[in-house]
C-alpha positions, 0 to 999 in steps of 0.5 A: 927910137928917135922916131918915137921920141919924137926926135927926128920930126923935131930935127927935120923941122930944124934942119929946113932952111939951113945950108949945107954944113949947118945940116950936116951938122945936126945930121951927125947928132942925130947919126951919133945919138942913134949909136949911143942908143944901139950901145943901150940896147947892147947893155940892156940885152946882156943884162936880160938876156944874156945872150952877147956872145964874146967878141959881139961888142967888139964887132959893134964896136968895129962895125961903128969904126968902119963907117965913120965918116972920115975913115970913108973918105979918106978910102974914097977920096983920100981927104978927110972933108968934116963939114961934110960929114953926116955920120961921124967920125970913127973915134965919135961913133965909136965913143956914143956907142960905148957910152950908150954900152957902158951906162944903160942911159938914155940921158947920157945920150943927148948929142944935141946938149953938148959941144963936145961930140 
């Protein structure tokens, strides 16, 4: 989807030149604003199709929790080194995802338009 919105190109362009965390930094926009997509695509298919069995979303939404990027570090290493990240954290991915779920909207989807991830 962000592909074909164009999205990527235009954040691989920006990304060249950068150091590390400036990277990683967009890199995890991008990670996140593709976990709000996958929440839209949860909500659009229950509507249409009405084929989510109980407990799908609360698998996405674990599935989302369980690579976030603080919960495989802290695993791994045992610290928790944000600047490094390049998907999100837990409670960040799990919070695009449900904001995707919960408004069926593409708009609310810009990770790039806000501070707040």
């Amino acid at each position: 989807m962000q592909n074909q919105l164009g999205i990527l190109g235009k954040i691989d362009r920006e990304r060249r030149g950068m150091g590390e965390a400036e990277s990683n930094a967009l890199q995890v926009r991008i990670e996140l604003q593709a976990d709000c997509f996958a929440g839209i695509w949860a909500n659009h298919t229950e509507q249409m199709r009405r084929i989510l069995e109980p407990g799908d979303v609360e698998s996405g939404i674990g599935a989302a929790a369980a690579v976030g990027d603080d919960r495989l570090q802290r695993r791994a290493q045992g610290y928790v080194v944000p600047e490094s990240f390049t998907h999100g954290s837990s409670a960040q991915r799990v919070r695009w995802f449900r904001t995707g779920l919960e408004s069926g909207d593409i708009q609310r989807c810009d990770t790039f338009g806000t501070d707040r991830l």
